[in-house]
Each structure stands twice: as structure tokens, then as C-alpha cells.
C-alpha positions as CSV (number, residue, x, y, z in Angstrom):
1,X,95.3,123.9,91.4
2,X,93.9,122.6,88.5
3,X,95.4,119.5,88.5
4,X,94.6,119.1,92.0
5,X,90.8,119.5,91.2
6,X,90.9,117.3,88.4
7,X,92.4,114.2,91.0
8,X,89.4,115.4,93.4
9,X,86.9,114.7,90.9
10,X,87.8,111.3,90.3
11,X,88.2,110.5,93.9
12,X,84.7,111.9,94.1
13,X,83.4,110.1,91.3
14,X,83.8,107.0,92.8
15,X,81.3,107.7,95.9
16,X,77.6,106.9,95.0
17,X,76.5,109.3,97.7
18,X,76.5,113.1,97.4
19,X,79.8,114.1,98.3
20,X,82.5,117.3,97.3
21,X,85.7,119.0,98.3
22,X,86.4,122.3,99.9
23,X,90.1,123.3,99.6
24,X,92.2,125.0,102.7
25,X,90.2,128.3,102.2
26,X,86.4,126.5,102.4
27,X,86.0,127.0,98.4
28,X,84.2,124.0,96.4
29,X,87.0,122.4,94.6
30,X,85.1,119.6,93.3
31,X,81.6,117.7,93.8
32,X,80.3,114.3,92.2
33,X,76.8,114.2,90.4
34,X,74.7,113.1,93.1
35,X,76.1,116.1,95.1
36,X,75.2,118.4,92.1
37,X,71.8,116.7,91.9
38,X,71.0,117.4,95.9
39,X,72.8,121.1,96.3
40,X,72.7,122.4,93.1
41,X,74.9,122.7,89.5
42,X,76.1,125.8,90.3
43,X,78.4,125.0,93.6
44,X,81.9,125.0,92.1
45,X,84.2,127.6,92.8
46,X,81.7,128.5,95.4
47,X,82.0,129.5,99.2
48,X,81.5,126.2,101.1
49,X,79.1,129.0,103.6
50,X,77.0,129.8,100.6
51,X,76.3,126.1,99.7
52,X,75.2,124.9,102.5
53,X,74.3,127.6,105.0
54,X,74.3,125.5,108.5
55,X,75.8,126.5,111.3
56,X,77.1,123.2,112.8
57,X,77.9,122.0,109.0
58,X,80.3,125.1,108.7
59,X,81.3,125.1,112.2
60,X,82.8,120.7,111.0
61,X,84.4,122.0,107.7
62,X,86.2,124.9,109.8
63,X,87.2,122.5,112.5
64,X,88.7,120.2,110.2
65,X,90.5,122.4,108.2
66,X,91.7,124.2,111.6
67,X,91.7,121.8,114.3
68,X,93.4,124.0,117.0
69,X,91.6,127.7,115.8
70,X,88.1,126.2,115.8
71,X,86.1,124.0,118.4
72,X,84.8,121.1,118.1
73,X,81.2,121.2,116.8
74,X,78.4,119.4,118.9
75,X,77.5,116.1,117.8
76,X,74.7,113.5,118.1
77,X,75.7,110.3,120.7
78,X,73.8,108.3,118.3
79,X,76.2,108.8,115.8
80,X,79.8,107.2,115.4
81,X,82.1,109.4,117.7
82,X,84.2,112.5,116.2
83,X,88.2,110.7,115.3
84,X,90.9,113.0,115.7
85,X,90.2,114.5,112.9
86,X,86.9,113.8,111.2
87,X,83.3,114.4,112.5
88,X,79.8,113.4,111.4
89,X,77.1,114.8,112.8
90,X,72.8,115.1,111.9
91,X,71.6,118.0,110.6
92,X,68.5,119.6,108.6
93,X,68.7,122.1,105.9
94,X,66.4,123.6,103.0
95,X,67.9,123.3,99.4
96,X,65.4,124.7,96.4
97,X,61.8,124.8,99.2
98,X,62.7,120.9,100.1
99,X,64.0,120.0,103.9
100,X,66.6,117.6,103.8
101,X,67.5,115.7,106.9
102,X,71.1,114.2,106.6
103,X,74.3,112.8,108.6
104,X,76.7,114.9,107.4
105,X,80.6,113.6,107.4
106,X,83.4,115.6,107.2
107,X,86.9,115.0,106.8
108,X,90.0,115.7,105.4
109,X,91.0,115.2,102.0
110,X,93.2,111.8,101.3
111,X,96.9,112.6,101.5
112,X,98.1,113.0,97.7
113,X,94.7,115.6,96.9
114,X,95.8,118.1,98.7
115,X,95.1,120.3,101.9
116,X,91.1,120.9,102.3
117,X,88.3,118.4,103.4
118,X,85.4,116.2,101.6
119,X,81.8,116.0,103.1
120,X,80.2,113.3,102.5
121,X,76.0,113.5,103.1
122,X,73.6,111.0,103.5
123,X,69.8,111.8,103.3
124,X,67.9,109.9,105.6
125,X,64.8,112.3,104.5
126,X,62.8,109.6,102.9
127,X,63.6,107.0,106.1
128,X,62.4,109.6,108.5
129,X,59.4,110.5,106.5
130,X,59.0,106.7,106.3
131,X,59.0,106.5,110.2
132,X,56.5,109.2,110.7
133,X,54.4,107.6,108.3
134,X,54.2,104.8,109.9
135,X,53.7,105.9,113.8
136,X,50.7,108.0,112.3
137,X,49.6,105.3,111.0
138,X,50.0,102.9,114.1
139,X,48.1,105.9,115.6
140,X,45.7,105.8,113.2
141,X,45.0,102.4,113.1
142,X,45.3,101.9,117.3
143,X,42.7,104.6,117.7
144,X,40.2,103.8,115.2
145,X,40.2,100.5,117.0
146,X,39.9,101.9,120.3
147,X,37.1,103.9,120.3
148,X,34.7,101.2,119.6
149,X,36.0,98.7,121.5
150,X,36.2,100.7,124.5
151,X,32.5,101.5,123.7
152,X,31.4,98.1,123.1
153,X,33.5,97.2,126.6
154,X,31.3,99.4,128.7
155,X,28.1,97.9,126.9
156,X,29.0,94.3,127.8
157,X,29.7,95.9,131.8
158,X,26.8,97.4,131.6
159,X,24.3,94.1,130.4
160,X,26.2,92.1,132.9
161,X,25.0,94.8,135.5
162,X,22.3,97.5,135.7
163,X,20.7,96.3,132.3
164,X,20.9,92.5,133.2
165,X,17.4,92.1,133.0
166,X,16.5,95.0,130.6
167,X,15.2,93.8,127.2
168,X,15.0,97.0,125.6
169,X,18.5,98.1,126.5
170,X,19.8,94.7,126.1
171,X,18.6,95.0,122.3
172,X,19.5,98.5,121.6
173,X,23.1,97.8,123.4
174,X,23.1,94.7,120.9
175,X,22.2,96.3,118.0
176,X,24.9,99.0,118.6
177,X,28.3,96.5,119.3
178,X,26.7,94.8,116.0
179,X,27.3,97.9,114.0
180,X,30.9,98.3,115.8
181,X,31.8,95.3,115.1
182,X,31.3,95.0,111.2
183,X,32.8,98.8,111.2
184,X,36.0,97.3,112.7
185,X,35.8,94.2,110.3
186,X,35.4,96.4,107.9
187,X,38.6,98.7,108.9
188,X,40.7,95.5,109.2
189,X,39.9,94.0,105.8
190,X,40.5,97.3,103.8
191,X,43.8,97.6,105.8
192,X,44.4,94.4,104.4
193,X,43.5,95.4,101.3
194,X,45.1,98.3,101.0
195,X,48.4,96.3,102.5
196,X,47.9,93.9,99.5
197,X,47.4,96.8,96.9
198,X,50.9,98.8,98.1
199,X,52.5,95.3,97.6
200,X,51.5,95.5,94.2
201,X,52.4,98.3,92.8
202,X,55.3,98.6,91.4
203,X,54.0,95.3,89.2
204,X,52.1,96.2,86.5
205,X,48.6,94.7,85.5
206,X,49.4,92.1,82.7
207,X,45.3,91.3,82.6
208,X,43.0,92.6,79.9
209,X,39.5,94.1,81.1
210,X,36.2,95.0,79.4
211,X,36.0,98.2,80.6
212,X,32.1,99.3,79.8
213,X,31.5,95.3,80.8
214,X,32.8,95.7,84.4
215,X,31.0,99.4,84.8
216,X,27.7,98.2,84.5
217,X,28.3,94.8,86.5
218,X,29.5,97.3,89.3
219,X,26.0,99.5,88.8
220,X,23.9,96.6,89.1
221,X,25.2,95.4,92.0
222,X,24.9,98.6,93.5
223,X,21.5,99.6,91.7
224,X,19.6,98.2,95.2
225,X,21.4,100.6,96.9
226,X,20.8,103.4,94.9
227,X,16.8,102.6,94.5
228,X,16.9,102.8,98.7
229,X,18.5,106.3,99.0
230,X,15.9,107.5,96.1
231,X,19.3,107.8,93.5
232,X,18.5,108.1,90.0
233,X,21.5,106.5,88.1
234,X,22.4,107.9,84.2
235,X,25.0,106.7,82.5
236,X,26.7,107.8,79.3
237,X,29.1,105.9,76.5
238,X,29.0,102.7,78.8
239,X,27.6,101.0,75.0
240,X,31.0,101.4,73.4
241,X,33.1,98.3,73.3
242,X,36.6,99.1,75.2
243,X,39.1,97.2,76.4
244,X,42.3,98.0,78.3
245,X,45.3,96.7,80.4
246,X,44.1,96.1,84.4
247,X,43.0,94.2,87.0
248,X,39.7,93.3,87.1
249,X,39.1,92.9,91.0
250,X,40.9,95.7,91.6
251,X,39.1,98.0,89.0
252,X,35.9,97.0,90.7
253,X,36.8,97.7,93.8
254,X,38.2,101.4,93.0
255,X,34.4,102.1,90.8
256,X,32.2,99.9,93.8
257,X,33.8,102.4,96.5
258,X,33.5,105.7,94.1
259,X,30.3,104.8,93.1
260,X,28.9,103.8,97.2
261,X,30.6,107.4,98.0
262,X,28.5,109.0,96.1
263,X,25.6,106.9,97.0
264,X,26.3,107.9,100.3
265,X,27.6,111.5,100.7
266,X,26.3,112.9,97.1
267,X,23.2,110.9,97.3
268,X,21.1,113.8,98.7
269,X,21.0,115.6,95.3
270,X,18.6,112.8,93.9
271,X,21.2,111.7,90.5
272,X,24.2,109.9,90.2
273,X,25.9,109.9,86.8
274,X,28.9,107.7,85.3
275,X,30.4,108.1,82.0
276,X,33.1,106.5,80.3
277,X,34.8,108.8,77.8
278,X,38.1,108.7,75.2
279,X,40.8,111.2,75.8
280,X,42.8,111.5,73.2
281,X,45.8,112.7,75.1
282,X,46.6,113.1,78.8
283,X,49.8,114.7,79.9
284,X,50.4,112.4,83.0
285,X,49.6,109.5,80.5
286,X,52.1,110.7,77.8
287,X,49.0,109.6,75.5
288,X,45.1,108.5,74.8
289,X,43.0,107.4,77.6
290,X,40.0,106.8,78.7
291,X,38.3,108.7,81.7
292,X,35.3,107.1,84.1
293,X,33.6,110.2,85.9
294,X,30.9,109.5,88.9
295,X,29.7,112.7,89.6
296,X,26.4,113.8,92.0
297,X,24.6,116.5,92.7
298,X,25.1,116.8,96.4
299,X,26.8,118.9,99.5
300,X,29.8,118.8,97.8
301,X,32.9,119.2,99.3
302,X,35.0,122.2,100.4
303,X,38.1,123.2,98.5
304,X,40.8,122.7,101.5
305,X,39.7,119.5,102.0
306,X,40.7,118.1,98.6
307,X,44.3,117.4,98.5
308,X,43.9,115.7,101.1
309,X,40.9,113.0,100.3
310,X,43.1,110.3,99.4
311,X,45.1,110.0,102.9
312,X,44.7,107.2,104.9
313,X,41.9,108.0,107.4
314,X,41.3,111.2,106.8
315,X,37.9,112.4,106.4
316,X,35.5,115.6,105.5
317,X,33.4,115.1,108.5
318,X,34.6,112.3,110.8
319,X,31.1,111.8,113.0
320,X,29.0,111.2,109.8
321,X,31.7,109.1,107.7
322,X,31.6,106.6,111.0
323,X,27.6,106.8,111.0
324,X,27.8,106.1,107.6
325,X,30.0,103.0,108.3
326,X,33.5,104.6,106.8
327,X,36.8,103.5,107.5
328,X,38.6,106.4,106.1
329,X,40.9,103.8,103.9
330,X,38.4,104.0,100.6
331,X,39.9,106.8,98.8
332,X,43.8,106.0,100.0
333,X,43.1,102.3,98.1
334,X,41.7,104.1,95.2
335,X,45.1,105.5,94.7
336,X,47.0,103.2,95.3
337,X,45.4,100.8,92.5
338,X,45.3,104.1,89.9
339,X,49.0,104.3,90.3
340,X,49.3,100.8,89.8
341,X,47.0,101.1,86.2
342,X,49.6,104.1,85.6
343,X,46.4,106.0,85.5
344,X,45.1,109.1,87.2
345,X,42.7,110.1,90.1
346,X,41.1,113.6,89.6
347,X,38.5,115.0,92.2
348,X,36.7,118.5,91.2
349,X,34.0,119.8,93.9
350,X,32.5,122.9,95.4
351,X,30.8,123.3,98.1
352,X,26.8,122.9,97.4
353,X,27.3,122.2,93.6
354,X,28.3,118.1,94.1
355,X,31.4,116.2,93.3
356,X,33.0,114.6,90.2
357,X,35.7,111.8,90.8
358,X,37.6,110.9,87.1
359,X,39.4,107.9,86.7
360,X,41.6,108.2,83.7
361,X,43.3,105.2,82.7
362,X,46.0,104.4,80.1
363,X,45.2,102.7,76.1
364,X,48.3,100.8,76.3
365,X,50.8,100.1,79.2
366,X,54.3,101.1,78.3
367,X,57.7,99.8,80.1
368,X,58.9,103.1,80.7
């Protein structure tokens, strides 16, 4: 028995996917590392039933250890057809609180290894979580897109009709598919954006900014903006001379759209402050930092809302964010460009005590 194990492994060890061996009584004989990494360390010598505990997995395994004593299990017809003797089929299953969906293969072991079957499973998880991502946001995108067009539609039916002649309407009307139309300008150029950022992100910045330098250049180009919503702006340790690894336009777009946020969301509580401060160690990091905060004094935001601030679209109060000309893309670019820095995005808020956004951003950029 042992010897048969032992010729199991290395015929396992050669698979690159998540694969092991049941012998003739459905006990793990043998399973390669990527098998261990998905189900578990702890399978060998195991119940096949109490590794994986799915129905129509079991129901394969049994079938091809005992063709004639088990039917056939159910398969999908967008899979590969059962053989006379081997079946794949698609199935979903929790291992450690993940769901894993997989095409699952089972067959019997190669003549010379012994009586028993191998199963063979491919996670097609991150594929299917890739696909929903993307219908949501085809979704996303087709109804953000929708709603004003089929608004400014009806206006351009309406001052070709009843309004023809109607000055006042014709100028209100106007006014309104102006506003619609730089929202969806807007909306297409941050999707482009942010489409250009995710391209990026896996290469690292190999620029050097002035980090104090581009933090005030942001707040005076933003300081008219400030003065018209009555937003007193304080700053603190923007005198210190720092420099780090980044992108330049990219670091000024993630502080320009933190800082107009709070201009617009937090600017009811009159003060607006940015600070640049050394951490001399961040766990995410592995090391020193340096954190930017922008924090107000306004609404605030409520708790359940803030794991979810930084996904594309979503927004705290939808009807204001599109009076206020949002896209819903702001926050989900500021990720993306922190993850390219190797840096980290923290939000902190509570409802009627403001918001604090702190980006913390790496000394040095390391390889690893």
C-alpha cells in the first residue's frame, strides 16, 4: 500500500492543478500541493466524503470506482461528455468560509497505480467572479448613461413641440441637458481613467514626487472652491521637505478628488484640514510612511456604508451625489492608484462627527 501511495504522489506531482487519489474504498491515498493548498493539509488518510462533502462530487468518485452499483451522476451539457468511465461535471462547495466554484474530473487511476480514482479540480471562481464583475459593471455603466440621456431625449421632443416657442422653458430645458451632458462627460473620462489606472497597476511608479510641493499646488487650485462654499482650509506639516516614489498626475488626482469630496459633502461643517505626517511603521507597509489625512467637520457618513465607498458607482446618497455632479468612479480610482504606490487607503467616519480619508504611502518602494 505504501508503495502504491508513494507512485501516486509522483504521478500527482506532476499536475499543476489541485488534484488527489482515492483508493478502491474512497480513502485519500495521495494529493499534490495545490490540492493541499485548496482543501486543506490534513486530507490524507481521510474519507474522500469528509473532504469534499458534495453530493454529485461523491456520487462521480462512487460511480467510477463502481460503475455497475452506482448511477451515473447528472452532468452539465456544457461540459465535455461522461467516457465510459470518467466524468467531469461543475459544482460549488465551501472550503475554510470561501465558495469555490470548480469543474470537477474524476477518473480512474492510470493502470500500474492501482485500483481507485484521481479527481482533478479546476477553480473557475476567480473567472466567474470576473464575469459578474463585469455585467455589473456593463449595468452600471449602461444605466448611468441612460437616465440622462433618456431625460435629455424627452427635453429636445418637448422644444421641438409644446415649448417651440417658449423662452423660459427653452432656457431652463437648456440649462438642464448642459449639466447632463458634462455629468456624462465626466462619467466617460473617469471610466477612462480609471481603465488607464487598472492597466497600470501591477507597474510600479519609478517617478520621484515632492510630496508637501504637490499638496499645496492641489489646495490652491482648489482654494476658489473652498472660498465659495465658505470652507476654511488648515493645514499641518505641509513645511517639511519630503520626497517619495509616485506618480505625480496620478497623486494629484487621488488628493484633487479627496480634497473636492470634502469640499462637497463635508463642506457643511465650515473647515477642512490636510496634514501630512511620518509613520514610522505601518503594518501593510512592512515599514515607515507617510500618511496625508483630509478630514471635515460635516454629516459624516454612516458605518455600513464604509466598506463599500471605494466600489465603482456606489454611493451614500445617490440623488445628491448626481446633484452634486458625481460619477460614483472617484473613490474606486483612488484605490486603484494607492495600490499602485503600494500604499494604503483608510476612511474613519461617524455619522454627524465628519470624515477623515488617510493616505499612507510607502518611504521606499521595495521589489517584493
Amino acid at each position: 500500500m505504501r508503495d502504491a501511495s508513494r507512485r501516486v504522489d509522483g504521478f500527482l506531482d506532476g499536475v499543476p492543478l489541485p488534484m488527489l487519489a482515492v483508493d478502491r474504498h474512497a480513502r485519500v491515498i495521495a494529493a499534490n500541493p495545490p490540492a493541499m493548498t485548496m482543501l486543506g493539509a490534513d486530507i490524507l488518510n481521510r474519507p474522500f466524503v469528509t473532504v469534499l462533502r458534495h453530493p454529485s462530487i461523491v456520487q462521480a468518485v462512487d460511480w467510477v470506482l463502481d460503475p455497475t452499483g452506482t448511477p451515473a451522476p447528472a452532468t452539465d451539457p456544457a461540459l465535455r461528455p461522461p467516457t465510459e468511465h470518467a466524468v467531469t461535471l461543475r459544482a460549488q462547495f465551501a472550503v475554510e468560509g470561501r465558495d469555490i466554484l470548480a469543474e470537477v474530473t474524476v477518473a480512474p487511476l492510470p493502470i500500474g497505480l492501482g485500483r481507485g480514482a484521481s479527481i482533478a479540480l479546476v477553480d473557475r471562481s476567480v473567472a466567474e467572479e470576473g464575469e459578474l464583475m463585469r455585467r455589473d459593471f456593463v449595468a452600471n455603466v449602461s444605466h448611468e448613461l441612460k437616465t440622462p440621456l433618456t431625460a435629455m431625449i424627452g427635453f429636445i421632443e418637448t422644444l421641438r413641440g409644446p415649448a417651440r416657442d417658449d423662452e423660459r422653458a427653452r432656457d431652463r430645458f437648456l440649462d438642464i441637458m448642459e449639466r447632463e451632458a458634462s455629468r456624462m462627460n465626466r462619467l466617460i473620462s473617469e471610466l477612462l481613467s480609471l481603465s488607464r489606472v487598472q492597466a497600470e497597476e501591477r507597474r510600479r511608479p519609478s517617478g520621484q514626487i515632492d510630496l508637501p510641493g504637490l499638496l499645496n499646488s492641489v489646495l490652491a487650485t482648489l482654494s476658489p472652491r473652498a472660498e465659495a462654499a465658505g470652507v476654511v482650509v488648515w493645514t499641518e506639516g505641509l513645511d517639511q521637505a519630503v520626497r517619495l516614489p509616485g506618480d505625480a498626475d496620478q497623486l494629484t488626482q487621488v488628493f484633487q478628488n479627496l480634497i473636492e469630496n470634502a469640499l462637497k459633502y463635508g463642506g457643511s461643517g465650515g473647515s477642512l484640514r490636510v496634514g501630512l505626517a511620518h509613520v514610522p511603521h505601518e503594518a501593510v507597509l512592512r515599514g515607515p510612511g507617510w500618511a496625508v489625512s483630509i478630514e471635515d467637520k460635516g454629516e459624516g457618513i454612516e458605518e455600513q456604508h464604509l466598506p463599500r465607498l471605494t466600489e465603482r458607482f456606489y454611493r451614500v446618497d445617490p440623488h445628491r451625489s448626481r446633484e452634486q455632479g458625481g460619477t460614483g468612479l472617484g473613490l474606486a480610482i483612488v484605490k486603484h492608484i494607492v495600490s499602485r504606490h503600494r500604499g494604503r487607503l483608510r476612511i474613519e467616519s461617524r455619522r454627524g462627527e465628519g470624515s477623515r480619508f488617510t493616505v499612507i504611502l510607502p518611504e521606499k518602494l521595495t521589489r517584493a
